[in-house]
C-alpha positions as a Markdown table, in Angstrom:
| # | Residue | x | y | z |
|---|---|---|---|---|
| 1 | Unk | -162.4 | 172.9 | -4.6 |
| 2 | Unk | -162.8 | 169.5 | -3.0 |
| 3 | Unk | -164.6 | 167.0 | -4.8 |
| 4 | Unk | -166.9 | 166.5 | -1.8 |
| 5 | Unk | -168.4 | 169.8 | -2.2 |
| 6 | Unk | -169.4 | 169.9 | -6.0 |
| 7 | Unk | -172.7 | 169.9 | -6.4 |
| 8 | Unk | -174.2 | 166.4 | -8.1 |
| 9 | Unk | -171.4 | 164.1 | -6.6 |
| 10 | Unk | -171.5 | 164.6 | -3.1 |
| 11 | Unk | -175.1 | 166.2 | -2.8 |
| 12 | Unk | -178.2 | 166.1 | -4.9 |
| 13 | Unk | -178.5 | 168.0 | -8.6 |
| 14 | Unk | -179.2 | 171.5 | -7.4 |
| 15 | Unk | -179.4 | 172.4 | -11.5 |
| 16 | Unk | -180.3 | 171.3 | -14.8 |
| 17 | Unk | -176.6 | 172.1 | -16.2 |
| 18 | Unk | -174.6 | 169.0 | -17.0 |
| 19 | Unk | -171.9 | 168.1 | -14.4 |
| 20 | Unk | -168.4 | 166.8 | -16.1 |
| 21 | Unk | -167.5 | 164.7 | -13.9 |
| 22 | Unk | -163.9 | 163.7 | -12.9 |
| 23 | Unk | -161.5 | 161.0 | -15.8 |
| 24 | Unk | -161.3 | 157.5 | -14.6 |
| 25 | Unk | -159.2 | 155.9 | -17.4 |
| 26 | Unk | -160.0 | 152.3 | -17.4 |
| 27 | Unk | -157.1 | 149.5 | -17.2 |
| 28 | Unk | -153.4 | 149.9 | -15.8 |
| 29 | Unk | -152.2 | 153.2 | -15.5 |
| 30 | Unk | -148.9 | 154.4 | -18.4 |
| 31 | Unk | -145.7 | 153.8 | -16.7 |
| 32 | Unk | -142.8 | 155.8 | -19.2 |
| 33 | Unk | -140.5 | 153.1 | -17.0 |
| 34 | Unk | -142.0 | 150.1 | -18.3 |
| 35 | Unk | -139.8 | 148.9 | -21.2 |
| 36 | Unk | -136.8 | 149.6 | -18.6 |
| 37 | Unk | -138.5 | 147.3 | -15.8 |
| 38 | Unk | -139.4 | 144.8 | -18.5 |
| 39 | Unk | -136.0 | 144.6 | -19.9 |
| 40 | Unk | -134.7 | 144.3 | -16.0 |
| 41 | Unk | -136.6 | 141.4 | -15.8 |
| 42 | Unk | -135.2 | 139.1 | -17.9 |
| 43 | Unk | -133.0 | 137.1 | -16.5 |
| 44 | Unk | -130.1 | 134.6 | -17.7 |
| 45 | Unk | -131.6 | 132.0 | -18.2 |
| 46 | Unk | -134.1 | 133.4 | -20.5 |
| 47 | Unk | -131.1 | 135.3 | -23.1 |
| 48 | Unk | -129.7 | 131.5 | -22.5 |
| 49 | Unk | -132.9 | 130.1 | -24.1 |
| 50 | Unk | -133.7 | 132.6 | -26.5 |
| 51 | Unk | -129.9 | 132.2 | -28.3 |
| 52 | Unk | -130.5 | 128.1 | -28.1 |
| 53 | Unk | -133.8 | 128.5 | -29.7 |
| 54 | Unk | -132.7 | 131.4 | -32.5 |
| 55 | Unk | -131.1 | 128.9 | -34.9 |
| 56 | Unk | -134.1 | 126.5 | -35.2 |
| 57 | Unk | -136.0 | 129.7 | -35.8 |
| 58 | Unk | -133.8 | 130.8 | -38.2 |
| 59 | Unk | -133.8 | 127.1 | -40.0 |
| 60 | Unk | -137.2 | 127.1 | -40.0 |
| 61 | Unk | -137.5 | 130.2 | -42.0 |
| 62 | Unk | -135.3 | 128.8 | -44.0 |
| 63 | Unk | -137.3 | 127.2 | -46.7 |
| 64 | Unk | -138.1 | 123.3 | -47.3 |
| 65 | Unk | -134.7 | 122.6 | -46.5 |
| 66 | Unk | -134.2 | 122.2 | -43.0 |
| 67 | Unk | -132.2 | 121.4 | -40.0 |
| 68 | Unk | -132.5 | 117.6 | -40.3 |
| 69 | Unk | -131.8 | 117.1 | -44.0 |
| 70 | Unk | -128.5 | 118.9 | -43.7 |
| 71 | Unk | -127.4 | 116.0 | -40.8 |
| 72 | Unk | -128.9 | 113.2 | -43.6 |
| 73 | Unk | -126.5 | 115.3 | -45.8 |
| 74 | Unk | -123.7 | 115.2 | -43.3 |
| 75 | Unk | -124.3 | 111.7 | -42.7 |
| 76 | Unk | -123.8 | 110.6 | -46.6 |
| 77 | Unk | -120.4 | 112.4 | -46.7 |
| 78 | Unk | -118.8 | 111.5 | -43.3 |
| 79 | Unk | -116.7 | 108.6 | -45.1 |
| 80 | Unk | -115.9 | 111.2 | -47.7 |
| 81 | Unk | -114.8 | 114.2 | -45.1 |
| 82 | Unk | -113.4 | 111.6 | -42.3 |
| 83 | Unk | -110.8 | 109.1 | -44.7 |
| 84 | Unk | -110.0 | 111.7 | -47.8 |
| 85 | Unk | -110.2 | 115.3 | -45.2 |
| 86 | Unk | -108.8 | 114.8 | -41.9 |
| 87 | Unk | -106.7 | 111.9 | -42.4 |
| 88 | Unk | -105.0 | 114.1 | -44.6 |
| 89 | Unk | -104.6 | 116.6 | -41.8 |
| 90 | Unk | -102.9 | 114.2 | -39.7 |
| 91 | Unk | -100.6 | 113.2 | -42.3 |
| 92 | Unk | -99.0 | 116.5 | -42.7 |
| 93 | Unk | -98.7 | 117.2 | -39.1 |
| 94 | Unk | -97.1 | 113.9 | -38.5 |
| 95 | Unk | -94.9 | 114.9 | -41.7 |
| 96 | Unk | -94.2 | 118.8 | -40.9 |
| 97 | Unk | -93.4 | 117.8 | -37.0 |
| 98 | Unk | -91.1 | 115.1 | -38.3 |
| 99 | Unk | -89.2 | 117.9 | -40.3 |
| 100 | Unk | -89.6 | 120.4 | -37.4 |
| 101 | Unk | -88.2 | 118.2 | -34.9 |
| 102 | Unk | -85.2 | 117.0 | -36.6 |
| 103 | Unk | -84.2 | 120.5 | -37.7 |
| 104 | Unk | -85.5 | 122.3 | -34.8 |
| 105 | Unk | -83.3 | 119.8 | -32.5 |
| 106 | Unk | -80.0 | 120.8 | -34.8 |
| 107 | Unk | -81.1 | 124.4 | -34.6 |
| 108 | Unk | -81.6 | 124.4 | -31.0 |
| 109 | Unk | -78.1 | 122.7 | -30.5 |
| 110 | Unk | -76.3 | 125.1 | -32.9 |
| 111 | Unk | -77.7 | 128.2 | -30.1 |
| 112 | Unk | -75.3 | 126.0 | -27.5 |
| 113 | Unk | -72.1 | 126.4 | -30.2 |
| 114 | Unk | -69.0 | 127.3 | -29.2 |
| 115 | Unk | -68.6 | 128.9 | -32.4 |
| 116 | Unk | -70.4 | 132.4 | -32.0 |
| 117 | Unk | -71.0 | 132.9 | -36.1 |
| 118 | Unk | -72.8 | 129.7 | -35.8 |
| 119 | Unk | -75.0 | 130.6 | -32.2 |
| 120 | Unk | -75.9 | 134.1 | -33.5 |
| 121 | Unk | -77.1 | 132.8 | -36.8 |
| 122 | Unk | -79.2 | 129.5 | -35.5 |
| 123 | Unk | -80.4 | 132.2 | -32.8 |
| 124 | Unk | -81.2 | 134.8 | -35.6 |
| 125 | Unk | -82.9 | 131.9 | -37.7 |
| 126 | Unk | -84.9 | 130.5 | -34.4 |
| 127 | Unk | -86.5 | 134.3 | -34.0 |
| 128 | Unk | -87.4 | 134.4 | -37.3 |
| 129 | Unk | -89.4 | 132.3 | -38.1 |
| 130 | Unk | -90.6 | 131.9 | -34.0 |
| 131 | Unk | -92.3 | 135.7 | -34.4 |
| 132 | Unk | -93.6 | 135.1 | -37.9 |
| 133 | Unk | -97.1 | 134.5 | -38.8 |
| 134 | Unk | -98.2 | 131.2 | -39.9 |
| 135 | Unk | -100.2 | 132.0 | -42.7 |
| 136 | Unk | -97.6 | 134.4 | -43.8 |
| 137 | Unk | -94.9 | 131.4 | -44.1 |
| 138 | Unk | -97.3 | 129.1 | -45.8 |
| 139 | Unk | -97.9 | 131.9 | -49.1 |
| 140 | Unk | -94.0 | 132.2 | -49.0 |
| 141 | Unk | -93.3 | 129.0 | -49.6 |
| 142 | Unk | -96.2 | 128.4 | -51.8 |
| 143 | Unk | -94.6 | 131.4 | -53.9 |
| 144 | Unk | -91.1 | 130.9 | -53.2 |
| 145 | Unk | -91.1 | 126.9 | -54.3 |
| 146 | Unk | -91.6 | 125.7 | -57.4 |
| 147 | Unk | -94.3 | 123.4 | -59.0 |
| 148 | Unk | -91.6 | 121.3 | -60.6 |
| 149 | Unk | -88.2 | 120.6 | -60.6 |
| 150 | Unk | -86.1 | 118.7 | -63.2 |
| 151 | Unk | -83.4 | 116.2 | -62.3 |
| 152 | Unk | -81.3 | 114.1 | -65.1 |
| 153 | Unk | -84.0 | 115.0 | -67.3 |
| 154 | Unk | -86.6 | 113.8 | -64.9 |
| 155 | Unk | -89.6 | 115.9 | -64.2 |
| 156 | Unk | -90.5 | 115.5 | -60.1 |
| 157 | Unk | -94.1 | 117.6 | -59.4 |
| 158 | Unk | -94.0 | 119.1 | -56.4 |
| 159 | Unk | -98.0 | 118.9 | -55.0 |
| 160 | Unk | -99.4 | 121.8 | -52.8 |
| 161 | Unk | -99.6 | 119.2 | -49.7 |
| 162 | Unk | -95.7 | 119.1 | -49.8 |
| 163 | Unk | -95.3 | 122.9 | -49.6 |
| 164 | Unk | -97.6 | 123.1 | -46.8 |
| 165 | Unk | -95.6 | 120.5 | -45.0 |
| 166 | Unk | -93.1 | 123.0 | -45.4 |
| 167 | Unk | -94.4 | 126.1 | -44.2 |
| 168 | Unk | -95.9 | 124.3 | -41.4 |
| 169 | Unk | -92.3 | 122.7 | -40.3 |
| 170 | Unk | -90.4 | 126.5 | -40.5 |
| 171 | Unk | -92.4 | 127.8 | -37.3 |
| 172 | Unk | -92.5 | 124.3 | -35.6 |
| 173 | Unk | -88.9 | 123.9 | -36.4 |
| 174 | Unk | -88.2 | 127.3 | -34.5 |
| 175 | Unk | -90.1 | 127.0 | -31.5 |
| 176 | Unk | -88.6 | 122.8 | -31.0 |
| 177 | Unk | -85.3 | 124.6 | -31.0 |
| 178 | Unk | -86.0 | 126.7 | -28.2 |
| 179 | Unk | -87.3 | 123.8 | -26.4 |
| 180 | Unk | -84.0 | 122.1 | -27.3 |
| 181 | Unk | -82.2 | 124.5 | -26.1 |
| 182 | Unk | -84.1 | 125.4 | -22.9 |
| 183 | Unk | -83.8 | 121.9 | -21.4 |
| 184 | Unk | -80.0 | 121.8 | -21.8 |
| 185 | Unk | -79.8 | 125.2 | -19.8 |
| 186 | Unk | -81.8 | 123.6 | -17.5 |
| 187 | Unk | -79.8 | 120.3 | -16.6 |
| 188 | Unk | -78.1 | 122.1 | -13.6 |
| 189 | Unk | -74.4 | 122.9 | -14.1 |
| 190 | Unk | -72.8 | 120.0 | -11.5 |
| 191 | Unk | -73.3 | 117.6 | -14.6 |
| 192 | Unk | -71.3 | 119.9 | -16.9 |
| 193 | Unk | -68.2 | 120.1 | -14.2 |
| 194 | Unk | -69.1 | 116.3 | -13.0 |
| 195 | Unk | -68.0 | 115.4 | -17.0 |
| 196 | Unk | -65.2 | 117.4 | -17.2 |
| 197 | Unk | -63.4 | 115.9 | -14.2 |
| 198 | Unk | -63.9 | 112.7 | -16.0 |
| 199 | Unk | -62.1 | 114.4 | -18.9 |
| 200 | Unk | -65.6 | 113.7 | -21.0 |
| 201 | Unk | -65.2 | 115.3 | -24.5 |
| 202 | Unk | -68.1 | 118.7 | -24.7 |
| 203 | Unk | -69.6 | 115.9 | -27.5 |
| 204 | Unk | -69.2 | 113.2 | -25.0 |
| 205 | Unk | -71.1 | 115.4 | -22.4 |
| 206 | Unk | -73.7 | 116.4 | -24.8 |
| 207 | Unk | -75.1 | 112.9 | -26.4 |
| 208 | Unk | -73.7 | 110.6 | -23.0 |
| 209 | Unk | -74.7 | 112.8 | -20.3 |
| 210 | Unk | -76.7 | 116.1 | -20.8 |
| 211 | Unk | -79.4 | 115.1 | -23.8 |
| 212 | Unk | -80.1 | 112.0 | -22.0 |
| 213 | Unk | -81.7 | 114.0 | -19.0 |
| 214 | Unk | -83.2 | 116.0 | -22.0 |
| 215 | Unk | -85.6 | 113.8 | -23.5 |
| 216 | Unk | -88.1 | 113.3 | -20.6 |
| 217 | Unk | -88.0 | 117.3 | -20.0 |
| 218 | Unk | -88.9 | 118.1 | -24.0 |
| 219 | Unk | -91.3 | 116.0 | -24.6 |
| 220 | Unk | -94.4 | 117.5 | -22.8 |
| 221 | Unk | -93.8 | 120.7 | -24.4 |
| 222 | Unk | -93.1 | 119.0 | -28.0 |
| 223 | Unk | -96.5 | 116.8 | -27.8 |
| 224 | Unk | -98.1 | 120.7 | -26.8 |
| 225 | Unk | -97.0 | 121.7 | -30.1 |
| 226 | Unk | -98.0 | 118.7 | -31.9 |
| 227 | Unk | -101.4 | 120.0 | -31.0 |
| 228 | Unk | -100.8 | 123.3 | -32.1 |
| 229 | Unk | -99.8 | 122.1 | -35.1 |
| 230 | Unk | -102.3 | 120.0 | -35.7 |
| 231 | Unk | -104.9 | 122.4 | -35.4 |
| 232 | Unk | -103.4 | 124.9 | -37.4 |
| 233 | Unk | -103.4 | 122.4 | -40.2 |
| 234 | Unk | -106.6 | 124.1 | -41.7 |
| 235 | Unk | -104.4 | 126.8 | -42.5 |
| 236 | Unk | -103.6 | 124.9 | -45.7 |
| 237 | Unk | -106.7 | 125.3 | -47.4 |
| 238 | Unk | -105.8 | 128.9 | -48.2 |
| 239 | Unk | -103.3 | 127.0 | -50.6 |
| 240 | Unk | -105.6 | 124.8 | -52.2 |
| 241 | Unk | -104.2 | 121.6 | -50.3 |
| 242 | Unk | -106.8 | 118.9 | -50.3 |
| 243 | Unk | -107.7 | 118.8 | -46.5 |
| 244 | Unk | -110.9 | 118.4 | -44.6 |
| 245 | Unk | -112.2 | 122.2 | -44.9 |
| 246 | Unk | -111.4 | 122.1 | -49.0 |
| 247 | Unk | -113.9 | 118.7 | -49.1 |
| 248 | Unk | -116.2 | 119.8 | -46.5 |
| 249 | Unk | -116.6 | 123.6 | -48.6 |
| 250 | Unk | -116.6 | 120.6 | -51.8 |
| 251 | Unk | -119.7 | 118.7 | -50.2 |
| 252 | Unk | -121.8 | 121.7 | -49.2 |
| 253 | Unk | -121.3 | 122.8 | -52.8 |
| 254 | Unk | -122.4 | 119.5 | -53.8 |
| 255 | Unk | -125.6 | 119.6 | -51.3 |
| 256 | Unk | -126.2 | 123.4 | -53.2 |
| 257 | Unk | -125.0 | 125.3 | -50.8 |
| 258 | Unk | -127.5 | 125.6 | -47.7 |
| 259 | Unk | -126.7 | 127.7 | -44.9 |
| 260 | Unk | -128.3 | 125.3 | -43.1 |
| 261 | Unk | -125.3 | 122.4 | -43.8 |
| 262 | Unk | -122.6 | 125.2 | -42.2 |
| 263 | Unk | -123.3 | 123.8 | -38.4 |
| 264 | Unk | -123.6 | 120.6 | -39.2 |
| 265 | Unk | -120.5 | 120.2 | -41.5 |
| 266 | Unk | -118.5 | 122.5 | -39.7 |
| 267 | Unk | -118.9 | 121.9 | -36.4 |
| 268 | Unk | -118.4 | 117.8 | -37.3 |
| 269 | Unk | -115.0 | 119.4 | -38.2 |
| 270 | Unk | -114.7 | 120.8 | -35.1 |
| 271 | Unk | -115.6 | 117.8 | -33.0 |
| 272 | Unk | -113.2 | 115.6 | -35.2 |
| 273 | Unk | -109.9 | 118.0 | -34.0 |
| 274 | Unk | -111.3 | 117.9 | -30.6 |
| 275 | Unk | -111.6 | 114.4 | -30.6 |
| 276 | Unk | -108.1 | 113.5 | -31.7 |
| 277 | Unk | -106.3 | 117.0 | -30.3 |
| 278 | Unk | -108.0 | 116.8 | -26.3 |
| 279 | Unk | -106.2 | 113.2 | -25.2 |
| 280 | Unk | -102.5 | 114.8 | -26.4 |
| 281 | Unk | -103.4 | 117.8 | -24.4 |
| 282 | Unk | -104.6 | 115.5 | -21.5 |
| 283 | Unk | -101.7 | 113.1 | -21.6 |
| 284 | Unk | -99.0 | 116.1 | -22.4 |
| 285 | Unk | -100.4 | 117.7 | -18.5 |
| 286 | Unk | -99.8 | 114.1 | -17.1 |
| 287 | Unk | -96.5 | 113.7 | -18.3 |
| 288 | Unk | -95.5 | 117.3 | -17.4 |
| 289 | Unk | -96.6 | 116.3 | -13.6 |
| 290 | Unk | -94.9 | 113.1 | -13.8 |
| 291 | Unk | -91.3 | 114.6 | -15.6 |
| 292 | Unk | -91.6 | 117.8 | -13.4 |
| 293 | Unk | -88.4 | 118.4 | -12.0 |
| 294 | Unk | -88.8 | 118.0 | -7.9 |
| 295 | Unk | -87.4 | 119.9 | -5.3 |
């Protein structure tokens, strides 16, 4: 029946009876799509905003202690993390790549031996320890070395920091002796029959003629693993070495360990590596464009 013909809505009451008349609900109609079109919505730039305000939220909820006492707390123990932590760091990547080169650069030229007990061994050796898992090397040594040894009588300690100088050298040391070994293969063969019709010794060739052309060709890979190593140098607080993640877990114990002081403390840390680890990188792309061999 169309509406226009009910009695009492179209035409006057022809009755006393009540007349229900037809629902009008009041406000926006129920969509069963609307959390789907809402969530549709949002765009980028909004998830973008919500993640850079959900810490603050969180450190407000925190408690009295928030965001801006754990930077006051950062700022007391800078000295302490920066001269004690991280100059540490440096130390035993200066000291484990000075260990790695010089035995990577006999390993790698023990690959180019005559001798073929000697190549297959350095070559065994080089693999080894090139496929291994940092982390893995520095418990073996930590295990395998001892705290002490005893010479003439003489008690000589042997400190956590020197182990991890260790372990840290054993991977470096395998992957300099591939780079060793890799930019003598590449010094194209005319040198290598040049020498010989001068009636240079193969040790003459090597140190007059052949490593010489060498050096300029290793070193942009070498200061790329100076970085490497440098950052993996955090590694060595799984050992107990005194380093900047042992005193920065060491402060934040001392400020009673706030959540709050992880960013701050941590991610000082993180700026401090980027800060000395980003101008090698830069200057290790420059040299590779300058040394690139041209065509």
């Amino acid at each position: 029946m169309a509406i226009n013909s009910i009695p009492g809505l179209a035409s006057g009451r022809q009755t006393d009876l009540p007349v229900m008349k037809p629902f009008r609900p009041r406000g926006p109609a129920y969509d069963e799509m609307y959390l789907v079109r809402w969530l549709a919505s949002i765009r980028a730039r909004h998830i973008v905003l919500l993640l850079m305000l959900w810490p603050a939220v969180a450190y407000a909820q925190g408690g009295n202690y928030g965001l801006g006492d754990a930077f006051k707390a950062l700022w007391r123990w800078i000295p302490f993390i920066t001269l004690q932590g991280f100059v540490f760091n440096v130390l035993i990547s200066i000291f484990a790549m000075a260990i790695g080169t010089f035995a990577g650069a006999a390993l790698g030229l023990a690959q180019l031996s005559k001798i073929t007990i000697l190549r297959r061994i350095a070559y065994f050796v080089t693999q080894m320890f090139r496929n291994s898992p940092w982390l893995v090397l520095l418990f073996v040594v930590l295990l395998a070395f001892p705290y002490e040894i005893v010479i003439f009588g003489f008690v000589i300690p042997i400190p956590s920091w020197m182990k991890a100088v260790v372990g840290l050298s054993l991977p470096v040391m395998a992957n300099i002796s591939e780079i060793v070994r890799g930019a003598v293969k590449s010094v194209p063969s005319a040198q290598w029959e040049a020498a010989e019709a001068l009636s240079f010794t193969r040790t003459q060739t090597m140190w007059q003629i052949i490593l010489p052309q060498c050096f300029k060709r290793m070193i942009p890979p070498w200061m790329n693993w100076y970085a490497i190593l440098t950052m993996a140098t955090p590694l060595c607080s799984l050992l107990g070495v005194g380093e900047i993640i042992t005193y920065s877990r060491q402060a934040m114990e001392a400020e009673n360990n706030y959540p709050e002081l992880l960013v701050p403390f941590y991610g000082y840390t993180l700026l401090l590596f980027f800060a000395y680890c980003y101008p090698i990188a830069r200057m290790t792309i420059a040299l590779e464009r300058r040394f690139a061999v041209k065509f």
